[in-house]
Structures are given as structure tokens and as C-alpha cells.
N, C-alpha and C positions, 0 to 999 in steps of 0.2 A: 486954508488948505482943506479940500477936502478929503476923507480918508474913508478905504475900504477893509475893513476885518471879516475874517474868512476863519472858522472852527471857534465857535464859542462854547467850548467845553469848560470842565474845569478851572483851568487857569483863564484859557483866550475870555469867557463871558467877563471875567473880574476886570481885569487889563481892556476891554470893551468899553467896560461900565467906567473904567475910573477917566476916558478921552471923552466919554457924553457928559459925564457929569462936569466936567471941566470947558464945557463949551464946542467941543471940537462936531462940524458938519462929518455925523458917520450914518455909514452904511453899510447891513451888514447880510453874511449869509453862512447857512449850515444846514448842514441835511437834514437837520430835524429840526423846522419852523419854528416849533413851543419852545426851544433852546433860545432863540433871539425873540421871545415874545415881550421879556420882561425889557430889551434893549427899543426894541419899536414900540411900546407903550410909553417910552420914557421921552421919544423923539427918533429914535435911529430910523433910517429909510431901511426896507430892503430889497434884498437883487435876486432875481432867479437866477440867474446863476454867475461863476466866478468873472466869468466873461463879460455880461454887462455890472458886474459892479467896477471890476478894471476899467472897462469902457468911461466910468461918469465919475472917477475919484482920483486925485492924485498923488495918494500912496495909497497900496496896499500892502493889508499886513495880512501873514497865514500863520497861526496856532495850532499846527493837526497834530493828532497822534503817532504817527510815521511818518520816516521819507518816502513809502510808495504812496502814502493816500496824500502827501505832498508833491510828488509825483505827477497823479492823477489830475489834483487841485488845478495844476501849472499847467501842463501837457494837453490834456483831455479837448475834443473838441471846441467846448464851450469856458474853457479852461482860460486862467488868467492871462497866459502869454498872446493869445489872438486877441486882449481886450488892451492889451500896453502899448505904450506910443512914447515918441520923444520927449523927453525930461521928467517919466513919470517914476517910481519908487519903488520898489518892492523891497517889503522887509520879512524874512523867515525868522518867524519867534518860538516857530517847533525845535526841539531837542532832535538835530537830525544830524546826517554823515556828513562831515566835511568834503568829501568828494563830493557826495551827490549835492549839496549847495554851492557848491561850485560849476557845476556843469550843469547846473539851472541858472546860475546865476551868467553866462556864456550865453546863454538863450534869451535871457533877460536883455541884457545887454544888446544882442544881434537886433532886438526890438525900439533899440538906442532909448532904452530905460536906463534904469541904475539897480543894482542889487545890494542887501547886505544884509548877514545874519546876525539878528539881534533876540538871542535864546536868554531865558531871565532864570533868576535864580533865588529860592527864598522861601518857597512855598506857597498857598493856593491864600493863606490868611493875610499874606504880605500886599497878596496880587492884588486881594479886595482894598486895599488904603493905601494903595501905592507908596509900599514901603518895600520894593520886590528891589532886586537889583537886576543890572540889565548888560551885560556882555556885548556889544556892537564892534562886530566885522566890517569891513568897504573901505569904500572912498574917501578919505576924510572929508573934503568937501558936501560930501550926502550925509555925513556923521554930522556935520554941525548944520547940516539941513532940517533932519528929523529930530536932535538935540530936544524942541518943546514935546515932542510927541513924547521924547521917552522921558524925558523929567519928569513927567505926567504921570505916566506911568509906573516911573520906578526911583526909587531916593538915591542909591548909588548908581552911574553909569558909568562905564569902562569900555573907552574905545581900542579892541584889541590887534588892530594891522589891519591887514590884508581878508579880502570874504573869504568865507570857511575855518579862519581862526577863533572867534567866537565860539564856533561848534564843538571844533575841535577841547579848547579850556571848559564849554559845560559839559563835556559827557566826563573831562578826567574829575572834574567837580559832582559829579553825579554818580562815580565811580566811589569817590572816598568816603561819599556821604552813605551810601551803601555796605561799603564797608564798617566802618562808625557806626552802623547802626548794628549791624552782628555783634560786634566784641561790645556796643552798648548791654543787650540780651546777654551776652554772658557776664559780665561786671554785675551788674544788678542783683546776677539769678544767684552768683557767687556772695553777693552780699548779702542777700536773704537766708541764704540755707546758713549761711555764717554767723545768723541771729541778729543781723543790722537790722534797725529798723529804715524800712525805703524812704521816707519823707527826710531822713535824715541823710543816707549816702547818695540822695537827689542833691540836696545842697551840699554835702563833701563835695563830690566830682564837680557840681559849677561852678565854686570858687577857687577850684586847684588846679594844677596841670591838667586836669584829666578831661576840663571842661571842653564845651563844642557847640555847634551849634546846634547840630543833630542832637546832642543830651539837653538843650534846653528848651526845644522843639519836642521830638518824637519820644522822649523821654517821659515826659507829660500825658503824651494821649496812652502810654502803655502803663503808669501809674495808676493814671484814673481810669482802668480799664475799656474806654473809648475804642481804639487804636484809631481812630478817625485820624488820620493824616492828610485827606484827599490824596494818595496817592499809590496807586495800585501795585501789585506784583508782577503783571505783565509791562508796566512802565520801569521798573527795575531792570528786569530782563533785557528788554529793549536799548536801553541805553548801557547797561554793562557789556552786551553784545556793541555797541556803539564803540566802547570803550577796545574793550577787546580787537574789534578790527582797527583801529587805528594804530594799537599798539604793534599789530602783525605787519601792516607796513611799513614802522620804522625799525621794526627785529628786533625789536625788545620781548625778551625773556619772562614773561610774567610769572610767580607763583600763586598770590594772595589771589588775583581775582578768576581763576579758573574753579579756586573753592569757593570763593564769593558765590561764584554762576551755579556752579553743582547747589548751593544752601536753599538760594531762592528757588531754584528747577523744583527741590523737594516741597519749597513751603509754596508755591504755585499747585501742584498735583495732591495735595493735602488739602490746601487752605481755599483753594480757585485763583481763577488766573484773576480776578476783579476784588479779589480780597487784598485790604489793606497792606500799603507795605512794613507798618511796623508790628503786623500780626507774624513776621519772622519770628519772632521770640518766642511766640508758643510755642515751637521745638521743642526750647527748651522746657518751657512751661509743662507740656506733654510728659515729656521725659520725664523731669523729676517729679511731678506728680502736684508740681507747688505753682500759683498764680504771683505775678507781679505786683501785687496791687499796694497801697499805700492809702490808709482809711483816710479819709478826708482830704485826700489830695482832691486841686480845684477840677470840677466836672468840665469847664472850657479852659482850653488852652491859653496860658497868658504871655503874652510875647513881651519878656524883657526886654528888648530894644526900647531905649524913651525916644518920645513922640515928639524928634527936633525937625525946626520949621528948615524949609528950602532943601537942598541937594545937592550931591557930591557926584562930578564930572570929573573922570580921569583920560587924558591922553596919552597913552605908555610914559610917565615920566613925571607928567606938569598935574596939573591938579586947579580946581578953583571948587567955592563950594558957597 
């Protein structure tokens, strides 16, 4: 198979890198060249534009920032949809609107393509060792089409229905982790001014109820005063608003994530919209006058996850691994 990946940023270049390094015929494109320089050095072809990478591969994957510069990607004259043809693949791995991957996914289709959203989950350190997990929306028969591409990719995969369901499960997943990460910032800041020592109520909360992934994750880059997460404030925003309108179309009631939205709005207009998302907690940090930090905690993030061989495939139900 041949394959075309389309926004090699943060996540899309790792999730790029880990289908070259596995053998996979790629080819790639992004508005800014030096971005896939390290992917065409390695082997990857690339395409001037989305249009003839569509044209010469037989999946294409898109990674963008938004659903309008996904949009764009799709739509646009030179855009992927004029470059699809019968039985080819399109997979959206951007964090985007169930509606709007859906009525891309209708236009995909009108091209007698196949569509389906396969949004990942796990963070940017995962993505690099393909150890992300990977949520897959469609067809089942195109689910266990693209099956090698995303084992490749990512260690846990979960085939969720119908396209746009995917989407929909990463923004409510994106939403908690969000959330989890504020009342992380207040735990912590409560356990410091309380005379805890942090390298200490770091391992209370991950052996107890209290644990998460978010505290064994983000918890670390804001100990070792890092906040490095790869993952911004305006991608916060973006997908809690993601969250937020899906919510309003099924008239659900929300209270927590409306303050969620108001916390980040503040640490966006404070912090920059490009500033880390687990620099939230300076807030706090601010306020009380006190830093989170924890002497000697480790300088790089270490992901507890052990490093077991092969991967885990679910079909709503069934399972093999």
C-alpha cells in the first residue's frame, strides 16, 4: 500500500515517522517543507500539494490542527477530494467535529472512496514509539483494511461504529483529561502549602484512587518544572469547544466544563495561546506565591507503561491481542 500523510506537526510527524520506519511506501506534505525534511531524508516522497499526493497513494491520512484547515486540506482546489478515486482511503487523525467528518466523509465517499476517523490518543511521547492508542470510526471492512497501518502506529486500537464516532469519544476523552488536569493543579498545590513533600504525594495519588493518566503524564513535566507536554493552550480550547458543541446538540446540561473553558480562556490570555497546556497551574502557582516543583524529580518524562511486544485490537465487544 501506498500511503499519503498530510500536517506533520507535532503528533502527524511522530505517527509519519513510526509507518517509514516500519517499511510503509510514504508520502508526504505540509505547508512548511523543513517540517517533512527529516521524513524525506529518511525516504518519504513529497507532493506539492494535497491533490497530487491523493492522486499517487492509496490512503490518505490528515493530522491538521482544525476542522476548517481540514476543511481547506479536503475542499480547496488542489485539495485531497479532486485527487480520490475508487477504493482509495481516507483517514482523518485530526481531533475534529463529528459533524464536520461526517459531511467530509459524504464527499469522500460521493468520490467512491472510503472515509474514517481515526483520532489517537496518548500524547506526542507515545506517538513517537507507537505506543499512542487509536480510536477508528467507518466501515468495518476499511477498519480491517487499514488495521496494519494503525497497529503501526499505535498499540491499543478501538474500532468505535459508524464515521464520526471516533470523534466524537476523543473530544469527550479530551475534555476529562482537561479537566484532570485543573483539579491535578489544585491537589498538588494543596499538598505543598499542607507541608507534603511533592515527590512524595506524586506517588500517593499513582498508587491510589486518585491516580490517572493525566497524573502520571502531566504531573511529571509540572514537578520537574518542564511543563513540556507538547501540547498547547489553544489545543485545549479547541477541543473543549469541540466538546462543548457536541454536548449542545444532544441538550445536555453541562456545569464542569463551562468553568473548565472560562480557567483555560484565563491561562491562554496570561500564559499565550502557544503556551503549554500543563502551564494551567501556574494560576495557581501565581496566586499563592509557591512553585510546584519537587527537587530531583526526573528532568524527562518517564512513561510507566511497560514496553510489551504486539497490540491490542478491539471491535465494540471482541478483542484479540
Amino acid at each position: 500500500m501506498k500511503i499519503g500523510f498530510i500536517g506533520l506537526g507535532n503528533v502527524g510527524a511522530k505517527l509519519a515517522g513510526s509507518l517509514l520506519r516500519n517499511g510503509f511506501d510514504l508520502t508526504v506534505r505540509d505547508l512548511d517543507p523543513a517540517a517533512a525534511k527529516p521524513l524525506t531524508d529518511a525516504g518519504a516522497a513529497w507532493a506539492e500539494s494535497p491533490r497530487e499526493l491523493a492522486e499517487c497513494v492509496d490512503i490518505v491520512i490528515t493530522c491538521l490542527p482544525s476542522p476548517a484547515i481540514s476543511a481547506r486540506v479536503m475542499e480547496g482546489r488542489d485539495g485531497v477530494l479532486a485527487g480520490l478515486s475508487e477504493g482509495k482511503v481516507w483517514l482523518e487523525m485530526s481531533t475534529t467535529d463529528e459533524a464536520e467528518v461526517r459531511r467530509l466523509g459524504a464527499m469522500v465517499e460521493s468520490r467512491g472512496a472510503i472515509p474514517m476517523d481515526c483520532p489517537v490518543s496518548g500524547g506526542c511521547h507515545r506517538a513517537a514509539t507507537g505506543n499512542i492508542a487509536i480510536l477508528a470510526g467507518g466501515d468495518r471492512r476499511a477498519f480491517e483494511k487499514v488495521l496494519p497501518l494503525l497497529t503501526t502506529m499505535g498499540r491499543r486500537v478501538l474500532h468505535t461504529g459508524p464515521i464520526g464516532s471516533a470523534s466524537v469519544l476523543k473530544v469527550i476523552t479530551n475534555y476529562l483529561a482537561s479537566v484532570n488536569l485543573v483539579s491535578l493543579g489544585e491537589a498538588l498545590m494543596v499538598a505543598k502549602k499542607s507541608g507534603m513533600d511533592l515527590s512524595t504525594a506524586y506517588e500517593a495519588i499513582r498508587i491510589s484512587s486518585g491516580n490517572s493518566f493525566v497524573h502520571e503524564t502531566e504531573s511529571q513535566v509540572i514537578l520537574n518544572g518542564s511543563y513540556n507536554i507538547n501540547f498547547t493552550m489553544d489545543l485545549v480550547l479547541k477541543d473543549m469547544s469541540l466538546f462543548q458543541s457536541v454536548a449542545e446538540r444532544a441538550e445536555v446540561p453541562l456545569e464542569i466544563s463551562p468553568r473548565v473553558l472560562e480557567i483555560f480562556e484565563d491561562g491562554k490570555s496570561r500564559y499565550g495561546a502557544r503556551a503549554w497546556s500543563s502551564m494551567i497551574v501556574k494560576r495557581l502557582e501565581d496566586a499563592c506565591k509557591t512553585d510546584l516543583r519537587a527537587p530531583g524529580f526526573p528532568v524527562e518524562m518517564v512513561d510507566d507503561e511497560p514496553e510489551e511486544e504486539g497490540y491490542e485490537v478491539r471491535v465494540r465487544g471482541t478483542s484479540h491481542i
